[in-house]
mmCIF file of the C-alpha atoms, coordinates in Angstrom:
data_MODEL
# 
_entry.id   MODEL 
# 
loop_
_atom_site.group_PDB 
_atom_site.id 
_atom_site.type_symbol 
_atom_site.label_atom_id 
_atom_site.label_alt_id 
_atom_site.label_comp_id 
_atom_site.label_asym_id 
_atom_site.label_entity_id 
_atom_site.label_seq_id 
_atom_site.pdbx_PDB_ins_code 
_atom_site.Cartn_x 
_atom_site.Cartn_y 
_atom_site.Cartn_z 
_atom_site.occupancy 
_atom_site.B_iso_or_equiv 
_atom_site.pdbx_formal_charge 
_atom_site.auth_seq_id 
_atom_site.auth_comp_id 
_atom_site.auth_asym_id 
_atom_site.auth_atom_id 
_atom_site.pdbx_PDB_model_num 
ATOM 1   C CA . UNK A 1 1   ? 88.093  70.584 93.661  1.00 0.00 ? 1   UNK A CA 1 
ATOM 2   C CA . UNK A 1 2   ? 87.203  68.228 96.865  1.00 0.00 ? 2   UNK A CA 1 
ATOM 3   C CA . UNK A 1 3   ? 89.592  65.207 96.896  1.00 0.00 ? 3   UNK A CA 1 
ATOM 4   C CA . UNK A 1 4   ? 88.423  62.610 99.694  1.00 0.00 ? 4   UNK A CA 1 
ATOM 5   C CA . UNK A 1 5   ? 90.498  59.520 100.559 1.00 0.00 ? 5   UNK A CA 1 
ATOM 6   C CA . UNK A 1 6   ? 88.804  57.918 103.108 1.00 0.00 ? 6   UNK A CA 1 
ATOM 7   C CA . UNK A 1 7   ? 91.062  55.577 105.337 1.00 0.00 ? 7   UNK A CA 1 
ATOM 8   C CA . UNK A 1 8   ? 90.058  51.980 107.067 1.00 0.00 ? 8   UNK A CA 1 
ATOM 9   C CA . UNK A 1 9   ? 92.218  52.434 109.867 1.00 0.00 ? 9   UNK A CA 1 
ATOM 10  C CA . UNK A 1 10  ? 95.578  54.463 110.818 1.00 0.00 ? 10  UNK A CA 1 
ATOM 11  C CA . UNK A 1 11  ? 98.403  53.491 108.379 1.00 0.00 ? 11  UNK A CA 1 
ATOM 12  C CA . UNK A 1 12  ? 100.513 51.559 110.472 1.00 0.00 ? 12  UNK A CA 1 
ATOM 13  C CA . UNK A 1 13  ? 103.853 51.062 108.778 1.00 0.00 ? 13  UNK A CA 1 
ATOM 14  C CA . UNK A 1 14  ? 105.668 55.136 109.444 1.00 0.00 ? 14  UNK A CA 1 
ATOM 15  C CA . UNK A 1 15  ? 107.620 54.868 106.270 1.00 0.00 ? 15  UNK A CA 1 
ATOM 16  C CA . UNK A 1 16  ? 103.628 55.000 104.409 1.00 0.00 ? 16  UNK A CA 1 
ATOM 17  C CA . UNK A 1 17  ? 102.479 57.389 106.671 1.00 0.00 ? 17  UNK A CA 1 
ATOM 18  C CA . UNK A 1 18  ? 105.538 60.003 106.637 1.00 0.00 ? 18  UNK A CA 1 
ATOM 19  C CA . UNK A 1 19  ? 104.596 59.094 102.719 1.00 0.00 ? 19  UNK A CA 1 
ATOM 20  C CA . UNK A 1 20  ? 101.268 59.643 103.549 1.00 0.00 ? 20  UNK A CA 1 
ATOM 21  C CA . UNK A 1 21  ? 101.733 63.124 104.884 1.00 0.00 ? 21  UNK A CA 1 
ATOM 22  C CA . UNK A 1 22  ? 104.308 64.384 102.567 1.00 0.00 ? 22  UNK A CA 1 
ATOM 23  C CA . UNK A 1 23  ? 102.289 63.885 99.515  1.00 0.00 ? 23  UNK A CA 1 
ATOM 24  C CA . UNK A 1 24  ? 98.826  65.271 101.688 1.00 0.00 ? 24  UNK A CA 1 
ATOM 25  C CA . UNK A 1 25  ? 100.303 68.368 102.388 1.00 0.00 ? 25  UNK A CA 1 
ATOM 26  C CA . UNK A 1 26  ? 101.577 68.473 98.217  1.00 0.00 ? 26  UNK A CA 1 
ATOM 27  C CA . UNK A 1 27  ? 98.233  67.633 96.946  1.00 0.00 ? 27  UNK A CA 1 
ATOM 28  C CA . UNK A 1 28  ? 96.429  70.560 99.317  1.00 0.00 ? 28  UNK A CA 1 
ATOM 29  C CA . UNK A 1 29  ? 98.423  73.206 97.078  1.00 0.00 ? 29  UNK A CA 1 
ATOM 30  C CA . UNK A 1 30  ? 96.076  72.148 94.475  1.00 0.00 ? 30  UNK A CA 1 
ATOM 31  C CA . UNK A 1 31  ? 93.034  70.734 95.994  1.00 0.00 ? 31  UNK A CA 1 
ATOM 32  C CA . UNK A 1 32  ? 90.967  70.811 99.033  1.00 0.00 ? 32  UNK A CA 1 
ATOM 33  C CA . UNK A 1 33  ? 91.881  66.993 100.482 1.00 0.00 ? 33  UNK A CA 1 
ATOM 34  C CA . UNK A 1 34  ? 90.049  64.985 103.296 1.00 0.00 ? 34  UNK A CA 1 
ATOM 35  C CA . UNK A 1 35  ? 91.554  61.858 104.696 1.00 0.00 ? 35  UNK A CA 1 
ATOM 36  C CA . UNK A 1 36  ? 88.795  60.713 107.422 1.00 0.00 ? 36  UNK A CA 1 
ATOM 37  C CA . UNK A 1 37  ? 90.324  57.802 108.914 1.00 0.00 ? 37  UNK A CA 1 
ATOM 38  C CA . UNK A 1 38  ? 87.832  55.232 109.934 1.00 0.00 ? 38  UNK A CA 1 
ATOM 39  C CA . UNK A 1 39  ? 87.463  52.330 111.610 1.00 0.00 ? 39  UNK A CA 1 
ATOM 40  C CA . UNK A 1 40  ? 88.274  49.263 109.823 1.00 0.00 ? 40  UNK A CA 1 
ATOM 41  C CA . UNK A 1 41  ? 86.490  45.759 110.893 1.00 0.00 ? 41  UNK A CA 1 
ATOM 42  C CA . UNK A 1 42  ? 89.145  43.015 112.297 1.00 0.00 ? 42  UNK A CA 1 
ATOM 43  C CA . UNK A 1 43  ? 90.118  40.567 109.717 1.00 0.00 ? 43  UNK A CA 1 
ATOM 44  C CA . UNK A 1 44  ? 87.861  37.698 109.430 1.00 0.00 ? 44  UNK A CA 1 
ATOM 45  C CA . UNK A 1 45  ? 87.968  34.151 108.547 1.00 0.00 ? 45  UNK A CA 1 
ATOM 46  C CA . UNK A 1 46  ? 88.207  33.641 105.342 1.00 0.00 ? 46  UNK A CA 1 
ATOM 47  C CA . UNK A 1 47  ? 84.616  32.638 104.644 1.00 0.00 ? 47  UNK A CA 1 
ATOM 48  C CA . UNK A 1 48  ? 83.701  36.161 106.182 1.00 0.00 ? 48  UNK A CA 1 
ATOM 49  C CA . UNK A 1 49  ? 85.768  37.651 103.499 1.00 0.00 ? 49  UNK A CA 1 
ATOM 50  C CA . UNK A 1 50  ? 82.460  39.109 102.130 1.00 0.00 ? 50  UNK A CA 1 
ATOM 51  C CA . UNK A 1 51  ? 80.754  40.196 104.824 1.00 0.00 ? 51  UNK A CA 1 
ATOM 52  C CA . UNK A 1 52  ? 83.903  42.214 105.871 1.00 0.00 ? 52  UNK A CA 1 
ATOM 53  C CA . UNK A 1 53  ? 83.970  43.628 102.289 1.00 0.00 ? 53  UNK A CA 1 
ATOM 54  C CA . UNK A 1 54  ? 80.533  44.720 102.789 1.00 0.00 ? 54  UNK A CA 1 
ATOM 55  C CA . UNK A 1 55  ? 80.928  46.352 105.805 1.00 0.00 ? 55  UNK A CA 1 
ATOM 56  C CA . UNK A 1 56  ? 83.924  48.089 105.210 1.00 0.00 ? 56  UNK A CA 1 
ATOM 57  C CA . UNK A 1 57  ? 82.087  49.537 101.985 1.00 0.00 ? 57  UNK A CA 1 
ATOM 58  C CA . UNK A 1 58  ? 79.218  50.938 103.825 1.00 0.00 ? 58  UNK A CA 1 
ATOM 59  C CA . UNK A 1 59  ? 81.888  52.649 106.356 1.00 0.00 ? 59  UNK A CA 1 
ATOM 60  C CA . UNK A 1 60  ? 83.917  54.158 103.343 1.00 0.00 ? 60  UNK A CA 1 
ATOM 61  C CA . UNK A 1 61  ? 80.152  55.180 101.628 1.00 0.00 ? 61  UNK A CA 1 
ATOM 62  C CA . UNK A 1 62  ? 79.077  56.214 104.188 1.00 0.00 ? 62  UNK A CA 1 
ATOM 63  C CA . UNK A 1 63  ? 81.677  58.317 105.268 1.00 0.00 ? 63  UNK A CA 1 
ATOM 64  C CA . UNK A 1 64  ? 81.630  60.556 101.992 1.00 0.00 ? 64  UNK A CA 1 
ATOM 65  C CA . UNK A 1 65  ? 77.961  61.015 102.459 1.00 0.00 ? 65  UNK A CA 1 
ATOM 66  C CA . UNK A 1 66  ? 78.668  62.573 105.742 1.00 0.00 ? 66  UNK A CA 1 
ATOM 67  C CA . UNK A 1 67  ? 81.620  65.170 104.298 1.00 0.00 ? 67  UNK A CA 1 
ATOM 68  C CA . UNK A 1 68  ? 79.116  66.217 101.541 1.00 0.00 ? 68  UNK A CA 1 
ATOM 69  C CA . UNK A 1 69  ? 77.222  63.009 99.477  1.00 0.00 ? 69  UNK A CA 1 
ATOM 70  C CA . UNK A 1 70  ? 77.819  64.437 96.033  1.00 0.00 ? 70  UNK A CA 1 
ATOM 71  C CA . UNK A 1 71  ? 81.332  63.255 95.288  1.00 0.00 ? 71  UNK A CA 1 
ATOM 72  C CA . UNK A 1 72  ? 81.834  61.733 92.468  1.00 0.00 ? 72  UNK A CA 1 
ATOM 73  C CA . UNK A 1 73  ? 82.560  57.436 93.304  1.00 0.00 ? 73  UNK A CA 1 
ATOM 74  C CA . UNK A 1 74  ? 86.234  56.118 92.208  1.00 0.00 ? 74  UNK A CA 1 
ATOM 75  C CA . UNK A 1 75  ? 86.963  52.500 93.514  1.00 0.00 ? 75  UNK A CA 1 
ATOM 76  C CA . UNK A 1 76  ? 90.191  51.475 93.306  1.00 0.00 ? 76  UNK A CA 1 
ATOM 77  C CA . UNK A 1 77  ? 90.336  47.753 92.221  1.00 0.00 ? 77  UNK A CA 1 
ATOM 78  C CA . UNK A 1 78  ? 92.645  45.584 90.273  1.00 0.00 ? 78  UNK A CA 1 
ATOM 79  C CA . UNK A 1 79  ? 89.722  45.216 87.866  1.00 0.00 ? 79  UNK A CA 1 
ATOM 80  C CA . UNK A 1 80  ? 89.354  49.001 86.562  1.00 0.00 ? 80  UNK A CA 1 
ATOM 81  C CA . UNK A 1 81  ? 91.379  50.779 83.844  1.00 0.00 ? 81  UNK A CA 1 
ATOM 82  C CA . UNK A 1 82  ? 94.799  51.778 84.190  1.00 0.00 ? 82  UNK A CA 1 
ATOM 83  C CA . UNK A 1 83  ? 95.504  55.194 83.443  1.00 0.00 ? 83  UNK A CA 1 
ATOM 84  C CA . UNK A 1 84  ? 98.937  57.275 82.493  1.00 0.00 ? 84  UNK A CA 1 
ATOM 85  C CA . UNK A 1 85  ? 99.686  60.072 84.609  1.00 0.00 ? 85  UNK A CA 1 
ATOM 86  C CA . UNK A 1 86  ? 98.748  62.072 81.923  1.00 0.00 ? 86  UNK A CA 1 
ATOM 87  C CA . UNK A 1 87  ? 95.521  60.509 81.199  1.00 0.00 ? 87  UNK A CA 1 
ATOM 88  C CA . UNK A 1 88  ? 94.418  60.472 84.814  1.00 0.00 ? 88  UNK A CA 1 
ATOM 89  C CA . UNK A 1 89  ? 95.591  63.772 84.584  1.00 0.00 ? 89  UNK A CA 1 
ATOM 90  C CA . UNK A 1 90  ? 92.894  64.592 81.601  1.00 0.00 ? 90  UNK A CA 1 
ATOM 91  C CA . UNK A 1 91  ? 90.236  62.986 83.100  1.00 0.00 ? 91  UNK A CA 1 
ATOM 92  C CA . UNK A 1 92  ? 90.356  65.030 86.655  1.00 0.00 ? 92  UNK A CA 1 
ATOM 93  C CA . UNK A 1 93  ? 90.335  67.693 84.035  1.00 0.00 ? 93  UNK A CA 1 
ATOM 94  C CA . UNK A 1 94  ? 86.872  66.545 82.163  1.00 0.00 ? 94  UNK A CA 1 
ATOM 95  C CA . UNK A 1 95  ? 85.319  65.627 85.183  1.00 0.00 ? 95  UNK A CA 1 
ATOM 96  C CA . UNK A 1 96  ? 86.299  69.872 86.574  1.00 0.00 ? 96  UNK A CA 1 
ATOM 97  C CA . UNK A 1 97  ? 84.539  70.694 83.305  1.00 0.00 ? 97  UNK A CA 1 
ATOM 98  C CA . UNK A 1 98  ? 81.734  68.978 83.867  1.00 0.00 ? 98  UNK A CA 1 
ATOM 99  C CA . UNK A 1 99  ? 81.380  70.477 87.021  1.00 0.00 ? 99  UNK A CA 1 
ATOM 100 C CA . UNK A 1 100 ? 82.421  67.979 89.085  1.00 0.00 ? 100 UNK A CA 1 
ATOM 101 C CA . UNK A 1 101 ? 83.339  69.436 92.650  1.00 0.00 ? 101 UNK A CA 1 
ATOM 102 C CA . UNK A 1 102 ? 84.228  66.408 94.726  1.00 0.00 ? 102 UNK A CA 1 
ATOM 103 C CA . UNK A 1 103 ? 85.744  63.102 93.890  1.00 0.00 ? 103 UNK A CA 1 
ATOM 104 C CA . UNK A 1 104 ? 86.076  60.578 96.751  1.00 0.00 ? 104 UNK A CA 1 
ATOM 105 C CA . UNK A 1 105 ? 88.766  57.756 95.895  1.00 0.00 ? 105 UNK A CA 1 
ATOM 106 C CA . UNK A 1 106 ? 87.718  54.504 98.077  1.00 0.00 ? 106 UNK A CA 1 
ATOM 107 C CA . UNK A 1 107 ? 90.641  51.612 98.998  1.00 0.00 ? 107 UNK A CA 1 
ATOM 108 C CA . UNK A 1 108 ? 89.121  48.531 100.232 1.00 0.00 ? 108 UNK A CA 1 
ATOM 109 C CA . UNK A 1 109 ? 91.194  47.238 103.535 1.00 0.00 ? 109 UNK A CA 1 
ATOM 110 C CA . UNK A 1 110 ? 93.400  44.116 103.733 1.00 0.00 ? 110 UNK A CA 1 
ATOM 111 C CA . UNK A 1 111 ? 90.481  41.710 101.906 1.00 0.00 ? 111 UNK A CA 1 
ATOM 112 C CA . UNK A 1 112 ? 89.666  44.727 99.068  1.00 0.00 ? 112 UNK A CA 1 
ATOM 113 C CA . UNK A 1 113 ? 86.538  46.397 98.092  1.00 0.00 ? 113 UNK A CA 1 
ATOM 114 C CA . UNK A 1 114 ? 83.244  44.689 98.159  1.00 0.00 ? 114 UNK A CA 1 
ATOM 115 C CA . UNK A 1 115 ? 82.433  43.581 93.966  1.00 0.00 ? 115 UNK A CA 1 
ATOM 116 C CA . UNK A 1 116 ? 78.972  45.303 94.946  1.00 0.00 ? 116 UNK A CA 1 
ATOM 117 C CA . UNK A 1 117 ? 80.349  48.469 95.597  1.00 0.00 ? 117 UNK A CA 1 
ATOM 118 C CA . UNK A 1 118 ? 83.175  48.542 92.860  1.00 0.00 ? 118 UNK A CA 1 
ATOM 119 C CA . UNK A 1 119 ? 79.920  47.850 90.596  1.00 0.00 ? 119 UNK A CA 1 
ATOM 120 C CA . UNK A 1 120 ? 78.306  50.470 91.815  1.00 0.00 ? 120 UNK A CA 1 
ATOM 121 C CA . UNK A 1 121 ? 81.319  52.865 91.642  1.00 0.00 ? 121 UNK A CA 1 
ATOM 122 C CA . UNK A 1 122 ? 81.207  55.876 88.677  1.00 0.00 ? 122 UNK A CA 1 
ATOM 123 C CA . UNK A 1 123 ? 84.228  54.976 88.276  1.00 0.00 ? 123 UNK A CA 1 
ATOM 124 C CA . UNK A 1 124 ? 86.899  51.968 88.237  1.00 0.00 ? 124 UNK A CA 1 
ATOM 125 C CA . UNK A 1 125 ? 90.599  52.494 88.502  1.00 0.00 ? 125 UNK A CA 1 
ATOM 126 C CA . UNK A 1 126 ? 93.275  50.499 89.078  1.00 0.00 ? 126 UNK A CA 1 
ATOM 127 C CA . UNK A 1 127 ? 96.738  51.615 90.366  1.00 0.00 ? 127 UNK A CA 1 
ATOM 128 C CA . UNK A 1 128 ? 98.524  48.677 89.186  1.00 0.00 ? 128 UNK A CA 1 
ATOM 129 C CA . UNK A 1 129 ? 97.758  44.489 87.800  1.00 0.00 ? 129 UNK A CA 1 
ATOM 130 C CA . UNK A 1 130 ? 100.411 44.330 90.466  1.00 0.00 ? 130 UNK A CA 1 
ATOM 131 C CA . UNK A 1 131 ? 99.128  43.623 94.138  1.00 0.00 ? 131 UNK A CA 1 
ATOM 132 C CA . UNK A 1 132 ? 99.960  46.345 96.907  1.00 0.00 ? 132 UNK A CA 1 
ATOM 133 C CA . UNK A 1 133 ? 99.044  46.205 100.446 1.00 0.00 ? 133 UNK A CA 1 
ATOM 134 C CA . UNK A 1 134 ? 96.070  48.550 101.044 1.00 0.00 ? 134 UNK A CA 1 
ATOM 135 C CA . UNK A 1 135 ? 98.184  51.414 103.108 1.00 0.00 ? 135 UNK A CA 1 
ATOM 136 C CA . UNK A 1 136 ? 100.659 51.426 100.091 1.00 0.00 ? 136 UNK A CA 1 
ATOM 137 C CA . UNK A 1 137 ? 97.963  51.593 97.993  1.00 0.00 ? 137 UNK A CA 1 
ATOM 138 C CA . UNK A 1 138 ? 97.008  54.844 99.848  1.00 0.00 ? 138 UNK A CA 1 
ATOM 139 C CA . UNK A 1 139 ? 100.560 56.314 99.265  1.00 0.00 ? 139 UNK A CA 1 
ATOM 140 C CA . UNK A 1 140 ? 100.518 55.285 95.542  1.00 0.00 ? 140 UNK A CA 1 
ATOM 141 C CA . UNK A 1 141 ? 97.057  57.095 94.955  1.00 0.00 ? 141 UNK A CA 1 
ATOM 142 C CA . UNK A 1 142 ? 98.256  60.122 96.754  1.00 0.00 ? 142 UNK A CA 1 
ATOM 143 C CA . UNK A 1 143 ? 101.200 60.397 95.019  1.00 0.00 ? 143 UNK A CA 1 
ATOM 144 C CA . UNK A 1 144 ? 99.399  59.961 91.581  1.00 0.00 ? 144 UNK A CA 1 
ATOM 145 C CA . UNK A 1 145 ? 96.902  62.742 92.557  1.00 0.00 ? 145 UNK A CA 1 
ATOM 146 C CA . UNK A 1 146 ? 99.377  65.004 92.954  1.00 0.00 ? 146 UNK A CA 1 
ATOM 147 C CA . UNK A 1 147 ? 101.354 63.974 90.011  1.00 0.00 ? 147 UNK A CA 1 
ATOM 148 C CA . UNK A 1 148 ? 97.878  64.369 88.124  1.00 0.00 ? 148 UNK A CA 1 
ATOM 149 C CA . UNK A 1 149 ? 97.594  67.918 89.462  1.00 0.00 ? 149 UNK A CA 1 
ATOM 150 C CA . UNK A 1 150 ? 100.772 69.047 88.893  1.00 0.00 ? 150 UNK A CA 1 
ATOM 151 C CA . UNK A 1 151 ? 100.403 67.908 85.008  1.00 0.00 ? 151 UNK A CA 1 
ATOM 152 C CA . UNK A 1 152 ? 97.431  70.226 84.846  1.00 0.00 ? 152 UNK A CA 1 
ATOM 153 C CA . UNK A 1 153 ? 99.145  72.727 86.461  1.00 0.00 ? 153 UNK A CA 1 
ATOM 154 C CA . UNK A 1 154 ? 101.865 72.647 83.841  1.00 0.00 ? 154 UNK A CA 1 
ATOM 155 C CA . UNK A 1 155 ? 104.630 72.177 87.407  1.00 0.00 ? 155 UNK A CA 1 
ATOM 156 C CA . UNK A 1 156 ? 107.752 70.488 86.346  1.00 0.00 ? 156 UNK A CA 1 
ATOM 157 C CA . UNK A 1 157 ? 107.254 68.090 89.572  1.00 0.00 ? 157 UNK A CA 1 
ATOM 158 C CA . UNK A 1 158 ? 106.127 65.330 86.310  1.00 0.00 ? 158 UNK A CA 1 
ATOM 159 C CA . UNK A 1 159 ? 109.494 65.874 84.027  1.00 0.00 ? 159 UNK A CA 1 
# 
């Protein structure tokens, strides 16, 4: 399986990134993993909010169309359903036995994903009802990726 984790910009804070990479290089024991980091637009005034949304979404779109355009769609939003470990775990496993071969996991920058694009997302998940900056968020989704795999792969990394 194809895990892509497209990223608006270079994680600035180097406690997230050495994060970042630590739980990368975990996760690639069990999947194939693509972090194309991308240019993220310069915050905007607040009554750009959407327009920045918007473009940031076609970035992140488009930049899973260009590593392959099949991948299955996950937003991550504070509006989608919040999984166990386990469960996430389970449902990485039904979507690999449906044939799934590539799931791209999308984090909105500092103003969040577009509401058109988490719409239009197969799927809604949400790390947390809890706020997180967006390059923590990338940390936390890495880390439960590889938590997920490891469940599947019966590892005792989850005990």
């Amino acid at each position: 399986m194809k895990i892509i984790l497209p990223l608006l910009g270079k994680t600035k804070e180097q406690y997230l990134a050495a994060g970042i990479d630590d739980y990368a290089g975990r996760l690639r024991h069990f999947a194939q993993l693509d972090l194309p980091v991308l240019k993220e637009k310069k915050n905007a005034a607040k009554e750009d909010t959407a327009r920045q949304q918007n473009e940031e979404g076609q970035i992140l779109l488009g930049s899973v169309q260009q590593l392959g355009g099949a991948a299955r769609v996950v937003a991550l939003a504070p509006t989608g359903q919040q999984l166990s470990s386990e469960e996430l775990a389970d449902l990485l496993s039904r979507w690999e036995d449906q044939g799934v071969r590539e799931i791209a996991f999308l984090i909105g920058g500092p103003t969040g994903l577009a509401p058109d694009l988490v719409q239009k997302a197969d799927y809604v998940l949400s790390l947390s009802r809890m706020t997180f900056t967006h390059e923590m968020a990338r940390l936390l989704a890495l880390e439960q990726l590889y938590r997920a795999f490891s469940i599947k792969a019966g590892t005792g990394y989850h005990k």
